[in-house]
Backbone as a ProteinNet text record, in pm:
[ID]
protein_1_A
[PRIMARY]
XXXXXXXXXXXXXXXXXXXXXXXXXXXXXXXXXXXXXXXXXXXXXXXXXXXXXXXXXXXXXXXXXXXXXXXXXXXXXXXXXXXXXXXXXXXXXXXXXXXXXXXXXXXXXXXXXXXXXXXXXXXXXXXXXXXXXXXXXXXXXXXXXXXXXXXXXXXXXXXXXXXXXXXXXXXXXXXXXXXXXXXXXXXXXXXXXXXXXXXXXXXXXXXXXXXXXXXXXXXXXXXXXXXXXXXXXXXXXXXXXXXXXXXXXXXXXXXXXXXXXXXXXXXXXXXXXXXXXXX
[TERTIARY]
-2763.2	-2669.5	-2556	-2543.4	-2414.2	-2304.8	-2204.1	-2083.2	-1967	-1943.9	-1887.1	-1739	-1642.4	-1474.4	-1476.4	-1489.5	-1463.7	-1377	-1302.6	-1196.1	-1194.8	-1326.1	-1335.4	-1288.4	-1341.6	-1345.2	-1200.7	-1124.7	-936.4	-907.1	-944.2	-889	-910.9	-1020.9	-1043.5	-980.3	-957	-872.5	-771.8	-717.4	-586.8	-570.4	-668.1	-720.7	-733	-782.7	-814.1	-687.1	-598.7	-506.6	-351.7	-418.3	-317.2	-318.9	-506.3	-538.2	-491.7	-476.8	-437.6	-323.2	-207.7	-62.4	17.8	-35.4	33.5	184.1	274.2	377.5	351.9	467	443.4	467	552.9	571.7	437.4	422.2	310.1	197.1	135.3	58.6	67.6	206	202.4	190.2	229.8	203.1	40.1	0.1	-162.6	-227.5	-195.9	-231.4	-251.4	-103.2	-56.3	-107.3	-148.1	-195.4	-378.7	-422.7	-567.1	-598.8	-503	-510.5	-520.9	-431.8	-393.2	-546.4	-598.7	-734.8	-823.7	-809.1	-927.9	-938.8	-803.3	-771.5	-811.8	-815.8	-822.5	-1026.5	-1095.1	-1237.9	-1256.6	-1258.8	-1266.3	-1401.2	-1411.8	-1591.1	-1693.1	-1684.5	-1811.3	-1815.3	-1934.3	-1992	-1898.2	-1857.9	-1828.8	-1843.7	-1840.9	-1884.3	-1800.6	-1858.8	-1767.3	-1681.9	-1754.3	-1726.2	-1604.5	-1597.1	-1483.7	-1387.7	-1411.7	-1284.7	-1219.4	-1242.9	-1163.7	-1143.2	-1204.4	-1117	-982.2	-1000.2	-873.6	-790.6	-825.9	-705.9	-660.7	-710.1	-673.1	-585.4	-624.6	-488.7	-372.6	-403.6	-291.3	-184.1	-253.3	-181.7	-131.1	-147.9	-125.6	-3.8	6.4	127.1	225.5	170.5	298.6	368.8	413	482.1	380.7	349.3	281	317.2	385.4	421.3	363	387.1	371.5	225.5	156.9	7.1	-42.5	-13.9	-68.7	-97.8	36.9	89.7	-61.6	-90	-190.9	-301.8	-331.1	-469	-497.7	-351.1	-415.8	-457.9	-384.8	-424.9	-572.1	-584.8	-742.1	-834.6	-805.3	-907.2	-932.4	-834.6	-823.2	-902.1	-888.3	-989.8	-1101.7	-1161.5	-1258	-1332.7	-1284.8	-1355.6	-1340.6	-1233.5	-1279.1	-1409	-1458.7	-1570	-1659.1	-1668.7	-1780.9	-1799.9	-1771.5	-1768	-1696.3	-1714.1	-1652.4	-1684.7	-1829.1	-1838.8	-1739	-1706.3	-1616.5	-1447.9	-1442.1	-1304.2	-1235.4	-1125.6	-1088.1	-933.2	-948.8	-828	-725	-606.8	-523.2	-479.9	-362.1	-318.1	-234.3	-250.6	-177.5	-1.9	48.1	217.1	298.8	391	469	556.6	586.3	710.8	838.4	936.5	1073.4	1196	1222.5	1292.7	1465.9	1489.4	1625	1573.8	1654.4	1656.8	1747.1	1720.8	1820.5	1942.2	2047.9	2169.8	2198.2	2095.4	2115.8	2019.9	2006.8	1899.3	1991	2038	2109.7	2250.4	2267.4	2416.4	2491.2	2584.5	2680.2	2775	2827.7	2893.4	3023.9	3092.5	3166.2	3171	3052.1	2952.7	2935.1	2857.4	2854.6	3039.1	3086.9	3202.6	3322.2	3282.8	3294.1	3222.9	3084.4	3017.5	3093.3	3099.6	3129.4	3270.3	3380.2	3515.1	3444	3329.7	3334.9	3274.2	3171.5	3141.3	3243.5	3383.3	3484.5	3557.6	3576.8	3660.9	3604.1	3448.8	3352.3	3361.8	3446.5	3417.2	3287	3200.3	3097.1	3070.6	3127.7	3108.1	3005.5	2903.3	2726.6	2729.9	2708.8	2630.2	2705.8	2885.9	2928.4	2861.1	2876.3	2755.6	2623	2555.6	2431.4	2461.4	2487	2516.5	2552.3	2631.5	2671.2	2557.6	2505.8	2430.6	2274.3	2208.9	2172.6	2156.1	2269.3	2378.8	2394.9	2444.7	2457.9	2351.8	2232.3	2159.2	1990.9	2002.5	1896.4	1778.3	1763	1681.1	1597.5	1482.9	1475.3	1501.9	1473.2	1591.6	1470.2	1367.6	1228.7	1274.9	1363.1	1374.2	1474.8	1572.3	1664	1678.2	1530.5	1538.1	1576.8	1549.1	1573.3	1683.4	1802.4	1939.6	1946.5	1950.8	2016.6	2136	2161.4	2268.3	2268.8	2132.9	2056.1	2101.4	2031	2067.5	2183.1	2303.5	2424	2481.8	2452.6	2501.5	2440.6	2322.4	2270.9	2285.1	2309.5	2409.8	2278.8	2133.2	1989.4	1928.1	1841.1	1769.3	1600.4	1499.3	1387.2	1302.7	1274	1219.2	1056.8	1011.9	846.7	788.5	743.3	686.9	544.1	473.5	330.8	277.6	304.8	236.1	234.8	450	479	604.1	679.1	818.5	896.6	1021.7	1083.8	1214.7	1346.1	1490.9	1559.4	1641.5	1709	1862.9	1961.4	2101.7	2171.5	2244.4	2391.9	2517.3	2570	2711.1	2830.8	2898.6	3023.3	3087.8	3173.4	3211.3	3111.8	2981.7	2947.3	2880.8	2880.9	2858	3003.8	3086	3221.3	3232.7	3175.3	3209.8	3103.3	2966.2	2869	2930.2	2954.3	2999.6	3084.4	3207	3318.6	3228.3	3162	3093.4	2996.3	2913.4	2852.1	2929.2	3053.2	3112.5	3189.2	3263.7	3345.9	3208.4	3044.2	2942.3	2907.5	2895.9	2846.2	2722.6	2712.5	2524.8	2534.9	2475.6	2477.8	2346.4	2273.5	2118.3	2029.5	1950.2	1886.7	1918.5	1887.1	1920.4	2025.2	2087.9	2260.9	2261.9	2165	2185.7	2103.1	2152.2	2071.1	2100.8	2053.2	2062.9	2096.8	2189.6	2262.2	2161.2	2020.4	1924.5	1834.9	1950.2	1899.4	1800.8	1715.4	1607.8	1684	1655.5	1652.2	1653.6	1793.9	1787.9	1662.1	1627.9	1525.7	1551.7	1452.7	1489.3	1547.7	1491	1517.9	1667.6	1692.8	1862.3	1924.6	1871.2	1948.5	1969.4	1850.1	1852.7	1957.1	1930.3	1970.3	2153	2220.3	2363.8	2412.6	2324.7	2377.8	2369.2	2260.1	2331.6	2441.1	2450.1	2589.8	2657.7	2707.3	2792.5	2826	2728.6	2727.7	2832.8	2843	2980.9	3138.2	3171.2	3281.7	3251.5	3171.6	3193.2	3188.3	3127.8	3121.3	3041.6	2922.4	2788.3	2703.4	2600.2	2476.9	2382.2	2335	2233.4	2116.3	2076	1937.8	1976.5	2110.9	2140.7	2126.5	2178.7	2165.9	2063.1	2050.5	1889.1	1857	1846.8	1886.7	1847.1	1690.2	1653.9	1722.4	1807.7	1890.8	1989.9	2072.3	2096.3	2015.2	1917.5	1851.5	1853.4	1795.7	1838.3	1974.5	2069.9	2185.9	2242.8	2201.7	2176.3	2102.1	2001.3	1916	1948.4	1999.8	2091	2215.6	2307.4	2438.4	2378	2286.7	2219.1	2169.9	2114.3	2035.6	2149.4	2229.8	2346.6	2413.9	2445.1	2472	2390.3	2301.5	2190.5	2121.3	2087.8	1909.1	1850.9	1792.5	1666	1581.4	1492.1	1385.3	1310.8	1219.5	1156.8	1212.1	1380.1	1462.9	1468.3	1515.1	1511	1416.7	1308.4	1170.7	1135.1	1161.9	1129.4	1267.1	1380.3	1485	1427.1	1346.1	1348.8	1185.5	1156.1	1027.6	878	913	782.1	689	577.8	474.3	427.3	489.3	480.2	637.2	628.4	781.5	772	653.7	629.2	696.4	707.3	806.3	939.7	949.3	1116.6	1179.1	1087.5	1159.4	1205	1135	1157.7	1301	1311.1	1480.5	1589.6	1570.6	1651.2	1715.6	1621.3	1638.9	1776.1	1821	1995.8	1964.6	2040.4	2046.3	2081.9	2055.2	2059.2	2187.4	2287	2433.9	2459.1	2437.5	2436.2	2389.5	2224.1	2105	2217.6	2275.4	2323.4	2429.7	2519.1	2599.6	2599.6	2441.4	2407.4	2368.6	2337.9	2253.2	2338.2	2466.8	2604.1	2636	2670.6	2703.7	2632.8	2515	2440.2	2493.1	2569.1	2628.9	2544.7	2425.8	2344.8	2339.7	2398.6	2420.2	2573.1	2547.8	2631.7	2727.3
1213.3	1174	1277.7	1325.2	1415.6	1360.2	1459.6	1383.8	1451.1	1369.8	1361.4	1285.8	1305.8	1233.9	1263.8	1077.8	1036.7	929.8	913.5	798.6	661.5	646.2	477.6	522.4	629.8	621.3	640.6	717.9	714.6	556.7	499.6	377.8	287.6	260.1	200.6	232.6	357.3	418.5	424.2	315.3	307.7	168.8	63.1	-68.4	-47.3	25.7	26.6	16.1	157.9	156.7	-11.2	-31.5	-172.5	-277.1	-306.8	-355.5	-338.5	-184.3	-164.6	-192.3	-268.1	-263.8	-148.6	-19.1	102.2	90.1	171.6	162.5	199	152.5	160	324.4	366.9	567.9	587.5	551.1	615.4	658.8	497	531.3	573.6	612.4	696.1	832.2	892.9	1028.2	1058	963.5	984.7	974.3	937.2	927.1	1017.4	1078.7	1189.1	1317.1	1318.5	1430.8	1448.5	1309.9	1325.1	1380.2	1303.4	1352.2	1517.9	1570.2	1727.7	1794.1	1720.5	1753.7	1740.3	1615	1601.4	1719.3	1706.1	1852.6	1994.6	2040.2	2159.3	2150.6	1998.1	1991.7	2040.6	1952.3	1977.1	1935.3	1828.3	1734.5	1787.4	1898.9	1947.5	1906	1940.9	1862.3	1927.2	1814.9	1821.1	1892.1	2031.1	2050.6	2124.5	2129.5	2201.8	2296.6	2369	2523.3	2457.8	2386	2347.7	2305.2	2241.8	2132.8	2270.6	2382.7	2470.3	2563.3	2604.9	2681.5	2566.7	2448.2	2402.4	2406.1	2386.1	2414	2560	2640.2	2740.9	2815.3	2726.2	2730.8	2669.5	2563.5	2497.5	2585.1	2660.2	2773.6	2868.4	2917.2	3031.2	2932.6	2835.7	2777.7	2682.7	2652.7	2582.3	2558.4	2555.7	2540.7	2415	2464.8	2432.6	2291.9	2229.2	2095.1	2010.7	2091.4	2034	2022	2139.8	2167.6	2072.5	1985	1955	1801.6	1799.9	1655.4	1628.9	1689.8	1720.8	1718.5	1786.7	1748	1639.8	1548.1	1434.2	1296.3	1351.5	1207.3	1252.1	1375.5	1385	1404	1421.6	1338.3	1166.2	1104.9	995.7	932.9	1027	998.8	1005.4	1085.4	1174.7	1078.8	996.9	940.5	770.2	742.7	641.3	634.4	722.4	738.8	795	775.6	823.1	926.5	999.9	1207.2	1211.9	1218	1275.6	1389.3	1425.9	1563.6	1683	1614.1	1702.8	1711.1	1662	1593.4	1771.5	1825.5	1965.1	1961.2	2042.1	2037.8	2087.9	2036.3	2074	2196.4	2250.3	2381.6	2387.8	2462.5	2446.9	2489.4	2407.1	2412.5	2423	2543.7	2523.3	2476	2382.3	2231.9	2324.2	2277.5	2346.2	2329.6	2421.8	2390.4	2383.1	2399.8	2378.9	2349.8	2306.6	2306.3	2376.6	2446.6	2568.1	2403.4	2521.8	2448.5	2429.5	2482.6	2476.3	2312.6	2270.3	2150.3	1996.2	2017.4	1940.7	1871.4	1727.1	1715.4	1677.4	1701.3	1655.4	1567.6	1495.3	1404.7	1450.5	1492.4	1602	1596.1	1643	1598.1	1471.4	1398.6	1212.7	1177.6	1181.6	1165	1215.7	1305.8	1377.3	1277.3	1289.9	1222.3	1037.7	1029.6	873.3	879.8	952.2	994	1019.8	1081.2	1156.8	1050.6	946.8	778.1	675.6	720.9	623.2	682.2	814.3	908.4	835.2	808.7	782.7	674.4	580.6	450.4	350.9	446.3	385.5	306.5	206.9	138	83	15.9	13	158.1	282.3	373.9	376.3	407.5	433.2	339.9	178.6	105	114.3	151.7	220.1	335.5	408.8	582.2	504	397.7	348.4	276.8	193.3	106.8	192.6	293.3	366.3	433.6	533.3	581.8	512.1	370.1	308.8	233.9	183.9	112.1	240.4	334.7	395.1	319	296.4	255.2	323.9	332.6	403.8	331.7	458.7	354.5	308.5	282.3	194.6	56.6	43.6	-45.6	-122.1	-76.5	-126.9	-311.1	-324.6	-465.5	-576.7	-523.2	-602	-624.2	-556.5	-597.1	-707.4	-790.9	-907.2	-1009.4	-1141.8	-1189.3	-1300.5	-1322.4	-1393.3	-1307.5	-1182.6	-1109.8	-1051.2	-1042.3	-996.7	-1161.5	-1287.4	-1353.5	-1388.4	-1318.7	-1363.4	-1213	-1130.1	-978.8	-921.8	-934.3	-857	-887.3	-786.8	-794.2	-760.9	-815.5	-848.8	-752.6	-605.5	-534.7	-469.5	-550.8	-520.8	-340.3	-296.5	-168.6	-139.3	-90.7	-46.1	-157.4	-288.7	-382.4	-382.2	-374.8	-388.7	-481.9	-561.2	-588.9	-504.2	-561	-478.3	-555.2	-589.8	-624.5	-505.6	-503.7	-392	-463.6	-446.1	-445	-425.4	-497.1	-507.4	-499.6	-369.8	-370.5	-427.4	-455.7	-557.7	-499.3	-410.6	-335.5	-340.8	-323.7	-276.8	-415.1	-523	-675	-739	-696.9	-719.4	-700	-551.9	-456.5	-516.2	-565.2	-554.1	-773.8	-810.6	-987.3	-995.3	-896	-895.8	-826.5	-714.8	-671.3	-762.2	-866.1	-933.4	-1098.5	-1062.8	-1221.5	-1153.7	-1007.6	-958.9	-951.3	-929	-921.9	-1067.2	-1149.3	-1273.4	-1308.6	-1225.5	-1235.6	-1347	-1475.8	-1533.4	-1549.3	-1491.5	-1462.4	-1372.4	-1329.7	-1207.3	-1054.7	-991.3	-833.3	-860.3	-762.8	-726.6	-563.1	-504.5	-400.9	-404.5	-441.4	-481.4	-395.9	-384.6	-385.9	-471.8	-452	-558	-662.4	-606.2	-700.6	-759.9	-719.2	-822.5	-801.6	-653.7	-613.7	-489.9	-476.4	-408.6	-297.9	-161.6	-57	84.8	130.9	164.6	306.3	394.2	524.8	615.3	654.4	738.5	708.4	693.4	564	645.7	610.9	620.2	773	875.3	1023.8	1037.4	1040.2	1084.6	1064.7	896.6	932	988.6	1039.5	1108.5	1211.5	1276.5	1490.9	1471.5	1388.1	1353.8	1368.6	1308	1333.8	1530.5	1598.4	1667.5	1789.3	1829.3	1890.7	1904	1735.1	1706.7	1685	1649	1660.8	1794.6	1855.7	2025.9	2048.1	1928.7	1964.5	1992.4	2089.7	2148.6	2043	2034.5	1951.7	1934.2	2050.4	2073.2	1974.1	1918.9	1848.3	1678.6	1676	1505.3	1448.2	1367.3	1273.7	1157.7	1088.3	932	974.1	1025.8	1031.8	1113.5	1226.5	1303.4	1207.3	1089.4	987.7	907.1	891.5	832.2	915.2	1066.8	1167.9	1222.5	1162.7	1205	1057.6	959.9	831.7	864.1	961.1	933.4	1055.3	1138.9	1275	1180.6	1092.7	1043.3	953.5	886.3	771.4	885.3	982.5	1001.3	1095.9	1128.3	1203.8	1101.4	967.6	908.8	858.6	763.6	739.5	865.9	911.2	1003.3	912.8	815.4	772.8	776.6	840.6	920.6	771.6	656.6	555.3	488.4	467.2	361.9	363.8	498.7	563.7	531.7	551.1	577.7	416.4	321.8	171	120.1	146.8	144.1	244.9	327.5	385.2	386	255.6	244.1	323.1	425.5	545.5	468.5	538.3	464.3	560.6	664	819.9	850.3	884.5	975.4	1137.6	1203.8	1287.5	1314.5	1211.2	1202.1	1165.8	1076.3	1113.5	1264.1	1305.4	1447.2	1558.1	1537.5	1578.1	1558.9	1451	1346.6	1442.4	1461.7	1504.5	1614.1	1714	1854.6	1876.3	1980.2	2028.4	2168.5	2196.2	2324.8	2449.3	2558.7	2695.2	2749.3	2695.7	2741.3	2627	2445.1	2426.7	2493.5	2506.6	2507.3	2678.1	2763.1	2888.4	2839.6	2772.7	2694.2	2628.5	2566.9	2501.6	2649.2	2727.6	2861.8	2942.8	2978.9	2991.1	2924.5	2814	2744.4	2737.2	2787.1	2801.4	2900.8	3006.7	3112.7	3188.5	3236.6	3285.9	3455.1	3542.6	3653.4	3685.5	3712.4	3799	3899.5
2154.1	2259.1	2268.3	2391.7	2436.1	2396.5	2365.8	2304.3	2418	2506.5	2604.5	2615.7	2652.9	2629	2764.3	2769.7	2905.1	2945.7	3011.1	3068.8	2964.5	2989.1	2902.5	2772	2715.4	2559.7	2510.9	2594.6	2568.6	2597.3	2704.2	2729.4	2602.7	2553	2395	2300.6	2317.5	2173.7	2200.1	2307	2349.7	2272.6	2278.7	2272.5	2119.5	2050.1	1899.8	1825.4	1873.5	1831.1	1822.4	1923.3	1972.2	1849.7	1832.6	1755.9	1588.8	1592.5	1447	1433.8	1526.3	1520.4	1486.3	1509.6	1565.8	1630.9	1609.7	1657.7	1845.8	1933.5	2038.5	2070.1	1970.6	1966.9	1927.7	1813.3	1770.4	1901.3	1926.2	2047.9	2173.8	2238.5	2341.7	2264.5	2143	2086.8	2076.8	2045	2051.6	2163.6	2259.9	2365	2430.8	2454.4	2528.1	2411.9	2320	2246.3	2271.2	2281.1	2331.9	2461.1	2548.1	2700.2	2669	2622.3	2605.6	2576.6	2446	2450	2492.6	2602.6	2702.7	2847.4	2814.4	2921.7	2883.5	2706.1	2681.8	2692	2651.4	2665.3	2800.2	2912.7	3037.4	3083.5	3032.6	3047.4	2996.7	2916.5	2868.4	2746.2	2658.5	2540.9	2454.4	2384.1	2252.9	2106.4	2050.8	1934	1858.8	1699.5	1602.9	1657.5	1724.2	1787.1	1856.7	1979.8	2072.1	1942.6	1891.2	1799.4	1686.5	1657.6	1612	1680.8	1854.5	1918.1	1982.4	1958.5	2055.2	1906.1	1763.2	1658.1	1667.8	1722.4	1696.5	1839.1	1900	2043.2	2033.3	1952.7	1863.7	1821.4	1697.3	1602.8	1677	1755.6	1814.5	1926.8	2021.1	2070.6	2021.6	1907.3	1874.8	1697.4	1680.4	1535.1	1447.9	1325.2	1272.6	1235.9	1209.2	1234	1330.9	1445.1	1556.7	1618.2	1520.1	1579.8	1467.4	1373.1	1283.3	1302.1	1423.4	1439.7	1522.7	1630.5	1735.5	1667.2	1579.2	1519	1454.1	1396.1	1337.3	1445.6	1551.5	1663.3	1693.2	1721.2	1777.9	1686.1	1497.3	1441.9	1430.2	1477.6	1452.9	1538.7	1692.7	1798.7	1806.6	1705.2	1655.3	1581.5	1522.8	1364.2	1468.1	1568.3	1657.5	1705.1	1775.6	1806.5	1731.5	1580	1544	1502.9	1545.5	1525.1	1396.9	1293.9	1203.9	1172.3	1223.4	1151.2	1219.3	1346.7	1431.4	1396.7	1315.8	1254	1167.8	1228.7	1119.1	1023.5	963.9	827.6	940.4	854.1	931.7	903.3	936.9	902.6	759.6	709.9	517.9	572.3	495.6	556	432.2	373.9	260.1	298	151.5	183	191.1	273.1	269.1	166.4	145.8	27.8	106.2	190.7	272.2	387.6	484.2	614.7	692.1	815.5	882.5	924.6	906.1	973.3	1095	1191.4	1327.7	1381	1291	1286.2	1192.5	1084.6	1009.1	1096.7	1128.7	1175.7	1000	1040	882	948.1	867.2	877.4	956.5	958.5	1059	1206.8	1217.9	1351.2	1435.1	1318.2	1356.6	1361.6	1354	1343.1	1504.9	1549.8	1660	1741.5	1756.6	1882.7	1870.2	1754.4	1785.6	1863.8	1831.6	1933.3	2068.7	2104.9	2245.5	2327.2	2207.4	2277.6	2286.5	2240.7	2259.4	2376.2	2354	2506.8	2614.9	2677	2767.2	2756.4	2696.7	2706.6	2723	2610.2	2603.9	2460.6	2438.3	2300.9	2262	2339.1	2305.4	2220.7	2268.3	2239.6	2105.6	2106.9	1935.1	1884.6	1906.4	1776.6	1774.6	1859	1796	1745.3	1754.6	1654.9	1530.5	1536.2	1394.8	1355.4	1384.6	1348	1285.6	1378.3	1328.6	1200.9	1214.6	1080.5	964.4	951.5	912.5	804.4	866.2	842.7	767.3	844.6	834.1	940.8	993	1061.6	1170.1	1227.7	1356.7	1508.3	1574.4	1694.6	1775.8	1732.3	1782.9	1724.7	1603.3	1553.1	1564	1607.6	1689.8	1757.5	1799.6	1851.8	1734.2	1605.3	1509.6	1485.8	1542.3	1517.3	1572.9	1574.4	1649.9	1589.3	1658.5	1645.1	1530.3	1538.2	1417.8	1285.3	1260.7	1198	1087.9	1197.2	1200.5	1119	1133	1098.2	953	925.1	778.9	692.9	745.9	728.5	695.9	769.1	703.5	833.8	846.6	972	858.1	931	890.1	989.5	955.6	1048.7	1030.7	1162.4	1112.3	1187.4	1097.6	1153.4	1091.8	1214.2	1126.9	1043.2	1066.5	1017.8	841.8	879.2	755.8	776.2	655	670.4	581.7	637.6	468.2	561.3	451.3	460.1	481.2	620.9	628	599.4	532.4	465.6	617	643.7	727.5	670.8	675.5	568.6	647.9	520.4	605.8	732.1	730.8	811.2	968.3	930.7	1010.2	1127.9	1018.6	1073.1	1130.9	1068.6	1178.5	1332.5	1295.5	1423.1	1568	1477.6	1581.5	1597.3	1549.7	1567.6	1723.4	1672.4	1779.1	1939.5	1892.9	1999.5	2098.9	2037.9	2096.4	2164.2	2062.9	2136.9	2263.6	2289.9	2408.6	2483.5	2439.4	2577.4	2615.4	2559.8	2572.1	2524.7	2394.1	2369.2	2245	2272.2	2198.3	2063.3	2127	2067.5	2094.9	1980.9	2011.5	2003.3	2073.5	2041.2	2065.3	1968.1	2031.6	2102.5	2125.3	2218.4	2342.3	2478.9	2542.9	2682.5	2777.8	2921.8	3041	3087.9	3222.4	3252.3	3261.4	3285.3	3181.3	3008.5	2967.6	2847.1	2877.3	2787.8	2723	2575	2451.2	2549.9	2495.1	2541.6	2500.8	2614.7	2550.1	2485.8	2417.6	2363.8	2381.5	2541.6	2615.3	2704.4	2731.8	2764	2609.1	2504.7	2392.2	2415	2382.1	2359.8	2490.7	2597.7	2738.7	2681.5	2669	2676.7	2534.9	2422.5	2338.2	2338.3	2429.9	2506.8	2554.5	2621.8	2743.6	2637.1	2531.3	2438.3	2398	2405	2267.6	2323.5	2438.3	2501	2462.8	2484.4	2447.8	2309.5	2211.9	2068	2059.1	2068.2	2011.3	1921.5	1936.7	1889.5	1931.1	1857.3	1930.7	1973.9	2108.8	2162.4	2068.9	1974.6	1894.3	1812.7	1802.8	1644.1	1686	1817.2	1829.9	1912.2	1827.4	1826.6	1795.2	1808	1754.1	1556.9	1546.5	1459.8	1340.5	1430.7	1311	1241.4	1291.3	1206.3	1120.2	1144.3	1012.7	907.4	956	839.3	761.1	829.3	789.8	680.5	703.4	641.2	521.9	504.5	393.3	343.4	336	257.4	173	262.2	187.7	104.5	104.6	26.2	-88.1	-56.8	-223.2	-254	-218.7	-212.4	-374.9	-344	-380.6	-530.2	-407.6	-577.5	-690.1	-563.3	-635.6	-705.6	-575.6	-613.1	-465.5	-498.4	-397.3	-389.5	-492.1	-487	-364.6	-383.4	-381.5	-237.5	-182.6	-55.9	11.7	-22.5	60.1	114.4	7.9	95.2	159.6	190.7	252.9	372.1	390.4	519.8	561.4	498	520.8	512.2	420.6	401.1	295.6	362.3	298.2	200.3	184.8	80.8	94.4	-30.1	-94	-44.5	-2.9	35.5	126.5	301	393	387.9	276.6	267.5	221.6	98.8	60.4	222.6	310.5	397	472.3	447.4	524.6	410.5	284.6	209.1	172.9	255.4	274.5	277.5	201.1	218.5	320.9	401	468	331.5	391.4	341.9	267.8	334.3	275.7	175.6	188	59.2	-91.5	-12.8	-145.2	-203.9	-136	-185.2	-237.8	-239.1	-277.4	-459.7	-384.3	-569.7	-653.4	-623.4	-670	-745.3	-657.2	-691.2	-806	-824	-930.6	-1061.4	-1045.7	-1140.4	-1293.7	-1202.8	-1291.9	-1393.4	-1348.5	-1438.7	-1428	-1325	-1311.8	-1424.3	-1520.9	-1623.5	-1600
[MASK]
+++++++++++++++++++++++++++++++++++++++++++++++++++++++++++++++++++++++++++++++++++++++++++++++++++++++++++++++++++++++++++++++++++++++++++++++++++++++++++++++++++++++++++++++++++++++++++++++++++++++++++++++++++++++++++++++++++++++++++++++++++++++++++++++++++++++++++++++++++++++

C-alpha cells in the first residue's frame, strides 16, 4: 500500500491527539508542523528518502531546536499512522551551559514592564505578569487561577493529563481578591474578557510588546513564558533543588528544567572569576 498523507489522515491525528489529552498548544504546534510537511511532501509517496531530505531542509532553515521541535511532531505523525520505519533521529544538540543575555529578562526588567502596565493603566495585564512571575505557571494555565482558588490560596492545575498544586502567595492572593471584587467576578477565572471568556495567549503576548518601549526592554525578552523562566532561576536561585523545581513547574524530566535555569554569559564569567585559580 502507497503511503500517501492525505487530508483525512491529519484530520485523525488531529482526533488522536485530542484523545491523548494533549495540550491545546501542543496540538495546534503539531498540527501546523505536519501541515508544513504535508506541504514540503506535496501528495507524492512517502519514503525514507523524502523523510531525511525534508530533515535536512530542516537543518539547513532553521535553528536546531527548532528543527528538532519539527521532527518530533512528524514522527509522532509518523508512528500515528503506522510508519515507523519512516520515523528519523533528531539532530544531536550540545546542552548550554549559559544562556545569551539578549534572551534572559532579570528581575530589573520584570520590574520595569510591570510600571509601564501601571503607566497604561492596564492592571489585568500587571497581575498576570505577576501572577505568572509569581506562581511559575504557564500562561495556557492561567484558567486555573480562579476565585475559588485565590480563596483556598492553591489552584489545582491540570496539564497533559496531569495534576499538580500550584501555591498562591499571600501577597499575591491579596492583590488578585481586591482585583476581582473592584471587577465583579464572583467565580471562576479571575482573568477574563468583557465578554466573559479566559484571556487568551495571544491578547497576552500582543499587550506585553506594547509594553516593552516604555519599559526599555528588548521585545526578544518579553514573553509570557520568559516569566516562568525568570520564576524558576529565583526559585533554584534560592533552594537548589532541581527535583523540587521540576514538579512545581510541572516537568515530566529534570532535563527541561535545567534548561529554565540557565544563567547568561556574564554571570557564568562572573562565577569563573570568583573561582580565583589564575595565580
Amino acid at each position: 500500500m502507497k503511503r500517501i498523507l492525505d487530508p483525512k489522515k491529519i484530520q485523525k491525528f488531529e482526533f488522536y491527539l485530542r484523545d491523548e489529552e494533549r495540550s491545546a498548544a501542543t496540538i495546534e504546534k503539531y498540527m501546523r508542523d505536519v501541515r508544513f510537511f504535508a506541504s514540503f511532501v506535496c501528495n507524492a509517496e512517502i519514503s525514507k528518502q523524502t523523510v531525511l531530505d525534508y530533515k535536512s531542509k530542516l537543518g539547513e532553515t532553521y535553528a536546531v531546536a527548532s528543527a528538532n521541535s519539527m521532527i518530533a511532531a512528524m514522527n509522532c505523525f509518523l508512528r500515528f499512522c503506522g510508519w515507523h520505519d519512516l520515523c528519523v533521529k533528531q539532530f544531536k544538540m550540545q546542552r548550554q551551559v549559559y544562556c545569551s543575555e539578549e534572551k534572559e529578562l532579570t528581575r530589573a526588567e520584570y520590574i520595569r514592564l510591570l510600571e509601564a502596565a501601571n503607566a497604561k493603566h492596564n492592571e489585568r495585564l500587571n497581575l498576570i505578569i505577576q501572577t505568572i512571575c509569581g506562581t511559575g505557571i504557564r500562561v495556557s494555565e492561567l484558567q486555573y487561577i480562579t476565585v475559588e482558588a485565590l480563596k483556598s490560596g492553591e489552584a489545582i492545575v491540570n496539564c497533559k493529563g496531569k495534576n499538580r498544586r500550584v501555591f498562591i502567595v499571600s501577597e499575591l492572593k491579596k492583590k488578585l481578591l481586591r482585583y476581582v471584587k473592584e471587577q465583579g467576578i464572583s467565580t471562576g477565572t479571575v482573568f477574563i474578557t468583557r465578554g466573559g471568556k479566559p484571556v487568551s495567549r495571544n491578547n497576552i503576548w500582543k499587550e506585553m510588546k506594547a509594553l516593552c518601549e516604555k519599559a526599555n526592554v528588548s521585545p526578544s525578552k518579553v514573553f509570557p513564558h520568559n516569566l516562568r523562566h525568570l520564576f524558576a532561576r529565583t526559585f533554584y536561585g534560592i533552594e537548589k533543588d532541581i527535583a523540587k523545581l521540576a514538579d512545581i513547574l510541572g516537568h515530566a524530566s529534570i532535563n527541561t528544567t535545567r534548561i529554565y535555569i540557565v544563567t547568561t554569559g556574564a554571570e557564568h564569567k562572573r562565577k569563573m572569576e570568583h573561582m580565583r585559580l589564575i595565580i
